[in-house]
TITIFI-52311 format. One record per residue (C-alpha): residue number from 0; residue in three letters; x, y, z. Coordinates in Angstrom, 1 decimal. Last residue first. Example, Ala and Ser with C-alpha at 12.3 -4.5 7.8 and 13.67 -1.06 7.14 Angstrom:
# residues 2
1,SER,13.7,-1.1,7.1
0,ALA,12.3,-4.5,7.8
This chain:
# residues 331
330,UNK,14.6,-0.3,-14.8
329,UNK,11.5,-2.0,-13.6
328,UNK,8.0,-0.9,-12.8
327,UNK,5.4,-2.9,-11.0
326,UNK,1.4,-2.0,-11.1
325,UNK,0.1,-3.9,-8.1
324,UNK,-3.5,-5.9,-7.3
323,UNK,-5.8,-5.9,-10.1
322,UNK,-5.9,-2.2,-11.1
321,UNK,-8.6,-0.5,-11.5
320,UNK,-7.6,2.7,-10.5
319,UNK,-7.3,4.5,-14.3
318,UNK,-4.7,6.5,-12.4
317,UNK,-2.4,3.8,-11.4
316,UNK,-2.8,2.6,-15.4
315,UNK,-2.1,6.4,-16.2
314,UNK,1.0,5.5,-14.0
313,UNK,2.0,2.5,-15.2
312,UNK,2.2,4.0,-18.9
311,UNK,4.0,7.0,-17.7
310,UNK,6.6,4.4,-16.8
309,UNK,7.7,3.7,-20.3
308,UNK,11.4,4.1,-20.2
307,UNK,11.2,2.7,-16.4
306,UNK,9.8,-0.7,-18.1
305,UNK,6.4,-1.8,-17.4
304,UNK,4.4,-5.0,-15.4
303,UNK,1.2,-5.6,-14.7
302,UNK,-1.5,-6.5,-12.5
301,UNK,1.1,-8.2,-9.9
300,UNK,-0.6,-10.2,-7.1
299,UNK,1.9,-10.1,-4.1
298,UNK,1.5,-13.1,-1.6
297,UNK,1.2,-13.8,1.8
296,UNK,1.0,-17.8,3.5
295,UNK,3.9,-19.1,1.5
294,UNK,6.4,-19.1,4.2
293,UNK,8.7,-16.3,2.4
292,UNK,5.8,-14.2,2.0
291,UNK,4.8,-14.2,5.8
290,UNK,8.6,-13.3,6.5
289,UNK,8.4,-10.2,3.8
288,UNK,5.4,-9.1,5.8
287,UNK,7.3,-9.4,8.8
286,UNK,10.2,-7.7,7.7
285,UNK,8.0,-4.8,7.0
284,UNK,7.1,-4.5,10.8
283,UNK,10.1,-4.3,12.1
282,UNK,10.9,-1.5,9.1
281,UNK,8.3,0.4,9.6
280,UNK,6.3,2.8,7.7
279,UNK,3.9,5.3,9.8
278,UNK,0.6,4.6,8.8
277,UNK,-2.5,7.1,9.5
276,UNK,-5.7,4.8,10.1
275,UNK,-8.8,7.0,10.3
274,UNK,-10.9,4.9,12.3
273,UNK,-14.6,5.6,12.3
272,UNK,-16.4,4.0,15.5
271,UNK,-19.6,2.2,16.7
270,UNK,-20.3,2.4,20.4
269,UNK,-20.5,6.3,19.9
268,UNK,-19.0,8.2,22.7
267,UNK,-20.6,11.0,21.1
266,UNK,-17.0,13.3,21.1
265,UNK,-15.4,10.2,19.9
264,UNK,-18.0,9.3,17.0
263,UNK,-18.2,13.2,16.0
262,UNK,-14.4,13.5,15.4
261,UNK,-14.2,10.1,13.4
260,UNK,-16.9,11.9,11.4
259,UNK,-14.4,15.1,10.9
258,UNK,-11.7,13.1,10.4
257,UNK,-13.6,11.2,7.3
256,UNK,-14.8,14.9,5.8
255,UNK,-11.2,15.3,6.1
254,UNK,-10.3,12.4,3.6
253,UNK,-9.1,9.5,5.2
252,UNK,-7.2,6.9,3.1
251,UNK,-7.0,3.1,5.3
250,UNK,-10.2,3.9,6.8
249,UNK,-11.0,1.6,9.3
248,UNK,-14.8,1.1,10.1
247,UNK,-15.4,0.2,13.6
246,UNK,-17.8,-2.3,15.1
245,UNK,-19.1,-2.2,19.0
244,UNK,-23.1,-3.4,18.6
243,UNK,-21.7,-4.8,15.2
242,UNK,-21.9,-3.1,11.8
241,UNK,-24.3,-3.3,9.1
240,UNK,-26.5,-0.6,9.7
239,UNK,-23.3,2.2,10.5
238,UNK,-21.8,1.6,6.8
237,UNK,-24.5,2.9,4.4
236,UNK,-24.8,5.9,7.0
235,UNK,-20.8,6.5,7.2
234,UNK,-21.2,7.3,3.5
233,UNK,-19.0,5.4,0.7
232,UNK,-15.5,6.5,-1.4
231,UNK,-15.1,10.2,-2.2
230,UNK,-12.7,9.2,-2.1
229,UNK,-10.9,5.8,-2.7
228,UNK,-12.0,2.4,-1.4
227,UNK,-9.8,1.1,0.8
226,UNK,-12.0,0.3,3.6
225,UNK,-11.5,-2.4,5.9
224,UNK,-14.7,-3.0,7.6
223,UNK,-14.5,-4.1,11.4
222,UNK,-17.1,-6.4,13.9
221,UNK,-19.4,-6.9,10.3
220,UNK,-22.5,-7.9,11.1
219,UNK,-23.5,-11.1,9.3
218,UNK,-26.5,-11.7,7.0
217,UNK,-24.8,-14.7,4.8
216,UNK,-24.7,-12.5,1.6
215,UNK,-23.5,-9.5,4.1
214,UNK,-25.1,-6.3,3.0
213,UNK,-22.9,-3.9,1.8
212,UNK,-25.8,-1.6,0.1
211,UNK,-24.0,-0.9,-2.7
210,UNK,-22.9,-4.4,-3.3
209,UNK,-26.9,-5.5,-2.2
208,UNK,-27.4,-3.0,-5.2
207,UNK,-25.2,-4.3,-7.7
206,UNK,-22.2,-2.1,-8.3
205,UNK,-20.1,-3.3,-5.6
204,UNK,-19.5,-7.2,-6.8
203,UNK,-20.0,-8.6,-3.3
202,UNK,-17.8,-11.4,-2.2
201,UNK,-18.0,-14.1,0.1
200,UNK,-15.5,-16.5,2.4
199,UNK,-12.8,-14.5,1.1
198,UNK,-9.9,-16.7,0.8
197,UNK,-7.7,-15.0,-2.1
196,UNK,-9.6,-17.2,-4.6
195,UNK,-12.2,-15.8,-3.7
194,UNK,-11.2,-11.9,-4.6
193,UNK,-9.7,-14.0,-8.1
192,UNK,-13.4,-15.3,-8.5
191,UNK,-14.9,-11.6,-8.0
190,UNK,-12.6,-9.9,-10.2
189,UNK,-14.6,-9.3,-13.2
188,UNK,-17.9,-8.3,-11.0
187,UNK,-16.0,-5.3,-9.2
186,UNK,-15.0,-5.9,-6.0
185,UNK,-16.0,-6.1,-2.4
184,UNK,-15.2,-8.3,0.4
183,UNK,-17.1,-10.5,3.1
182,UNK,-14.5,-12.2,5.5
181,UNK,-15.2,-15.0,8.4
180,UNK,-11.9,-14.5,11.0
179,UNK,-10.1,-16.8,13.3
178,UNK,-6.3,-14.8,11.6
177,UNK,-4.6,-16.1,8.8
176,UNK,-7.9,-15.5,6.5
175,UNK,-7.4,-11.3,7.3
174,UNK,-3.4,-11.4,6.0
173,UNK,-4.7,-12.8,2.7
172,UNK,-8.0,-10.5,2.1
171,UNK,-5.7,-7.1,3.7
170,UNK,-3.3,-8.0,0.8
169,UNK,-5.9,-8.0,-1.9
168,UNK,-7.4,-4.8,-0.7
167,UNK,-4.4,-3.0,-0.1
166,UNK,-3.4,-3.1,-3.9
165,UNK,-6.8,-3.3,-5.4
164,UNK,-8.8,-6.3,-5.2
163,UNK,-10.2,-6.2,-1.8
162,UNK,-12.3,-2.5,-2.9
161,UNK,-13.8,-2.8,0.6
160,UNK,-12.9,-5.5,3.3
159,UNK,-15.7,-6.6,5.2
158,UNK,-14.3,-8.5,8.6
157,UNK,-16.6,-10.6,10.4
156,UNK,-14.4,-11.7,13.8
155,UNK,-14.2,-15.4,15.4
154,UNK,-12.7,-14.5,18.9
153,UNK,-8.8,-15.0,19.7
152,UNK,-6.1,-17.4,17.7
151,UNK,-5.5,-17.8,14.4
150,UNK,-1.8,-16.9,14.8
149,UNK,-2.5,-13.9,12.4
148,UNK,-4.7,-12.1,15.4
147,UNK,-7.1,-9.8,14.4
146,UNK,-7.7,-6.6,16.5
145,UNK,-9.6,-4.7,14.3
144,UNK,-7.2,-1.9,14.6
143,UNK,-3.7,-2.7,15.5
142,UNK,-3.8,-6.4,14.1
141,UNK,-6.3,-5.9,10.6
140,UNK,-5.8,-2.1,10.4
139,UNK,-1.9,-2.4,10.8
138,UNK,-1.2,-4.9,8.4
137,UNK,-3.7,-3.9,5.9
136,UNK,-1.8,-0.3,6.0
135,UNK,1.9,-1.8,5.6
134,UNK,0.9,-4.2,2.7
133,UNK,0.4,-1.5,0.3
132,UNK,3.1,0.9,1.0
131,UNK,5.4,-1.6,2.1
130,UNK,4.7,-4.9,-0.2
129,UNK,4.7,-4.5,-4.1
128,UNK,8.1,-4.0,-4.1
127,UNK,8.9,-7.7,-2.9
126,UNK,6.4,-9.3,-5.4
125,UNK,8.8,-7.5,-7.8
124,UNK,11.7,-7.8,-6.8
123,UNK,11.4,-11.5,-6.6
122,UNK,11.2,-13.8,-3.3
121,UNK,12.9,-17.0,-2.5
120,UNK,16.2,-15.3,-2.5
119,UNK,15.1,-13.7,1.1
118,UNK,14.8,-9.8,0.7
117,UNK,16.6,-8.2,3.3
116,UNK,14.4,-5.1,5.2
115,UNK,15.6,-1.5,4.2
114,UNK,13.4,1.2,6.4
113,UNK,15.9,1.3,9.5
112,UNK,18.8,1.6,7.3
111,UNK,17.3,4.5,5.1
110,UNK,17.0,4.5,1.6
109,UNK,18.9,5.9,-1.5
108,UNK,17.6,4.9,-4.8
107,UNK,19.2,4.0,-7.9
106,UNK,18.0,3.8,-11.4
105,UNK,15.3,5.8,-11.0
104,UNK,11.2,5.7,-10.9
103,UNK,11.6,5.2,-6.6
102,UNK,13.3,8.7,-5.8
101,UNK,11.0,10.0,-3.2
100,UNK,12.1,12.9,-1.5
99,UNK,9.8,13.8,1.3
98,UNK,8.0,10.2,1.0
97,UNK,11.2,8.9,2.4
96,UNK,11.8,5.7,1.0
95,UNK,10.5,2.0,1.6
94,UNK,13.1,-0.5,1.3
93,UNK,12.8,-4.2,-0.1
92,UNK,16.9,-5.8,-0.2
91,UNK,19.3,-7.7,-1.7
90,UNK,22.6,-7.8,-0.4
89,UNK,25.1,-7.3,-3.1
88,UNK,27.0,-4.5,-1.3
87,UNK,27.1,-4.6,2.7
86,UNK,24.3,-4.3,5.3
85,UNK,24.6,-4.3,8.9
84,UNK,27.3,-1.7,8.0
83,UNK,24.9,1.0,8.2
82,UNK,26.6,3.6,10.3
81,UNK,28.9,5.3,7.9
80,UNK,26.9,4.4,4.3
79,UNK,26.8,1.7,2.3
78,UNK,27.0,1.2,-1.7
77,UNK,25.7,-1.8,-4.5
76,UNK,22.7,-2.7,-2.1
75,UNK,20.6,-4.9,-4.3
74,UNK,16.5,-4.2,-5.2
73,UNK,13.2,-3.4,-4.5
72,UNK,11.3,0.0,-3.9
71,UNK,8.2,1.3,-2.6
70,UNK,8.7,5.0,-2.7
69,UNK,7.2,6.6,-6.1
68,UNK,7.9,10.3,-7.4
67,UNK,10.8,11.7,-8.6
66,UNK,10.8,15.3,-7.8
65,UNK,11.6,18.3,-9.4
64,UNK,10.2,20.3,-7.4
63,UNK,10.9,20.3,-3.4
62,UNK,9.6,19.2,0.0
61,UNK,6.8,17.1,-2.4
60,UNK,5.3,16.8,0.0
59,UNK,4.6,19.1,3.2
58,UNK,2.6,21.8,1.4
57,UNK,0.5,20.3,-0.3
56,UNK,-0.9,16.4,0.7
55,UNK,-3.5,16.4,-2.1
54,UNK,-0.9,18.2,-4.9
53,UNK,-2.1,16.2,-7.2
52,UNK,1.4,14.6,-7.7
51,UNK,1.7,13.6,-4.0
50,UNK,-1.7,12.0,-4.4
49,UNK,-0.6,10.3,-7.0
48,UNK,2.4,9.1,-5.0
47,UNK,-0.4,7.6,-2.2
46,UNK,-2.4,5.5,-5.0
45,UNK,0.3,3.8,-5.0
44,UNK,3.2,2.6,-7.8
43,UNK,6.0,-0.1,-6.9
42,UNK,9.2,-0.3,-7.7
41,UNK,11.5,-2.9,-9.4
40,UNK,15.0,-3.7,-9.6
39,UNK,16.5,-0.2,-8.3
38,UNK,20.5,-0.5,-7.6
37,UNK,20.1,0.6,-3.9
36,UNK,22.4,2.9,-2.1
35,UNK,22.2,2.6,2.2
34,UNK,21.4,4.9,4.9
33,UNK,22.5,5.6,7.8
32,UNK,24.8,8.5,7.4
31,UNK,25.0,9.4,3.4
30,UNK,24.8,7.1,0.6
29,UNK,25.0,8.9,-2.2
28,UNK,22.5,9.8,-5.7
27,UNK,22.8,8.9,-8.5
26,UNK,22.8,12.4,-10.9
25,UNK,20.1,13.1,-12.7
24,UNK,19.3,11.9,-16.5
23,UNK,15.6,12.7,-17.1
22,UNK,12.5,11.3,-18.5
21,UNK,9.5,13.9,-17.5
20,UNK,5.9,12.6,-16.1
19,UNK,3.6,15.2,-16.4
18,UNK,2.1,13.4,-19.2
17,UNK,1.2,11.0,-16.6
16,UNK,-1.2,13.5,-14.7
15,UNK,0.0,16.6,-15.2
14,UNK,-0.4,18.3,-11.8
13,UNK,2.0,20.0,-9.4
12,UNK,5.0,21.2,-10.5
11,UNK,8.5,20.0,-11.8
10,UNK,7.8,15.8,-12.6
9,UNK,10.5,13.2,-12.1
8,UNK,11.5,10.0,-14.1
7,UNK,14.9,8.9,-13.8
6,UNK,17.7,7.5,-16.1
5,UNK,21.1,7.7,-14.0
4,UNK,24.3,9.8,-14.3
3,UNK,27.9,8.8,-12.6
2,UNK,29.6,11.5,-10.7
1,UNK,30.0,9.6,-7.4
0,UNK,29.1,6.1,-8.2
């Protein structure tokens, strides 16, 4: 591929929104040690790379303008680098990149060994895309943080899960009904049926004021809340009333107003806790999402779909953030 040009999307500075978006032709990129080349069949936008393009997570990302923004990807292996044999060309594949370069609006991607997980035939690029980024964090807050269980198994737990039909949300629903666990969500009043329909035993629309409030329908305490809600997002005091004698609150997008509270808690030995949740993406742990898709029990709701030539629309969509599940873009 050496020499060969590629569509790409990148933006030069912080800012811009979706008209800061640029269509470019770059060079593909090469496999180097470790890693593998991807022919890009669909990625996956978060509210992370907007972040990125706000300038939120300044100065350690973007390493460098231009940058191509984006880092869920899904798609074949068409080139391997020296040490990454365990995949050859044709193999498809979901791979998260490194959020220092990105590269996920392009043509080709390169990705890391470690972070590239094969994607059974059973599963599209697509739904596949939609996974690290996304799934990673309601992975980790339901099993590391709450303790949940996937097998079913352990104490009966009341989980609330906060905006549950956005990207994280809608996963953390799914992965939270595998485990002994009664969940209460939150969503806007258009999505309540499809937050149901997900297994949540009930569901608040957020605007009313027992949504506000986050009072359980049924009266329960809730042992952890996943909250993916973005900032400014909801007080600790609306929280703290409707927790358990030892709940937590995870936050899957801490602000650091949120690190200061989670401060506070620790330094007050507070029963009741704030749980910034910082994920590092793994590739162990990746495979096991794509596993639970495989079986049927995990699935990817896609809001929408839109071509790379017209991937500014997905990301004033991504902006918008209301969003049914995930925005998809494909070459």
């Amino acid at each position: 591929m050496a020499g060969k040009l590629m569509h790409a999307l990148q933006y030069d500075s912080y800012g811009g929104g979706a008209a800061g978006l640029k269509h470019v032709e770059v060079p593909v990129p090469s496999a180097k040690k470790d890693e593998v080349l991807i022919k890009v069949e669909a990625t996956s936008l978060n509210p992370y790379d907007l972040k990125i393009q706000k300038g939120v997570v300044r100065p350690f990302l973007p390493r460098s303008f231009p940058y191509i923004p984006s880092i869920d990807i899904a798609g074949e292996v068409v080139a391997v680098g020296p040490g990454a044999e365990n995949f050859k060309t044709g193999d498809k594949v979901v791979a998260v990149l490194r959020a220092s370069s990105g590269g996920g609006l392009a043509e080709f991607a390169v990705a890391k060994k470690s972070l590239s997980v094969a994607r059974p035939p059973e599963i599209s690029a697509a739904e596949a895309a939609g996974l690290p980024i996304a799934g990673l964090p309601a992975y980790e807050a339901l099993t590391q943080c709450a303790g949940v269980k996937l097998d079913g198994s352990g104490n009966r737990k009341n989980i609330l899960i906060t905006a549950a039909s956005g990207g994280v949300g809608h996963y953390a629903v799914q992965l939270a009904k595998l485990g002994n666990t009664y969940v209460t969500a939150t969503c806007g009043a258009r999505n309540i049926e499809f937050v149901k329909s997900l297994g949540a035993d009930e569901v608040l629309d957020y605007k009313t004021p027992e949504g506000a409030a986050l009072k359980s329908p049924s009266g329960k305490k809730y042992d952890a809340v996943i909250h993916c809600v973005r900032a400014p997002g909801i007080p600790w005091s609306t929280f703290e009333p409707n927790l358990s004698e030892n709940g937590k609150v995870i936050h899957i997008s801490p602000s650091p107003g949120v690190m200061i509270t989670f401060a506070v808690k620790k330094l007050t030995f507070s029963k009741k806790q704030l749980i910034p949740l910082i994920v590092t993406p793994n590739g162990e742990k990746l495979k096991h999402l794509v596993n639970l898709v495989k079986e049927g029990k995990l699935k990817t709701v896609i809001d929408s779909k839109h071509p790379l030539s017209k991937a500014e629309d997905a990301w004033a969509k991504a902006i918008d953030g209301h969003a049914t599940g995930k925005i998809i873009v494909e070459p």
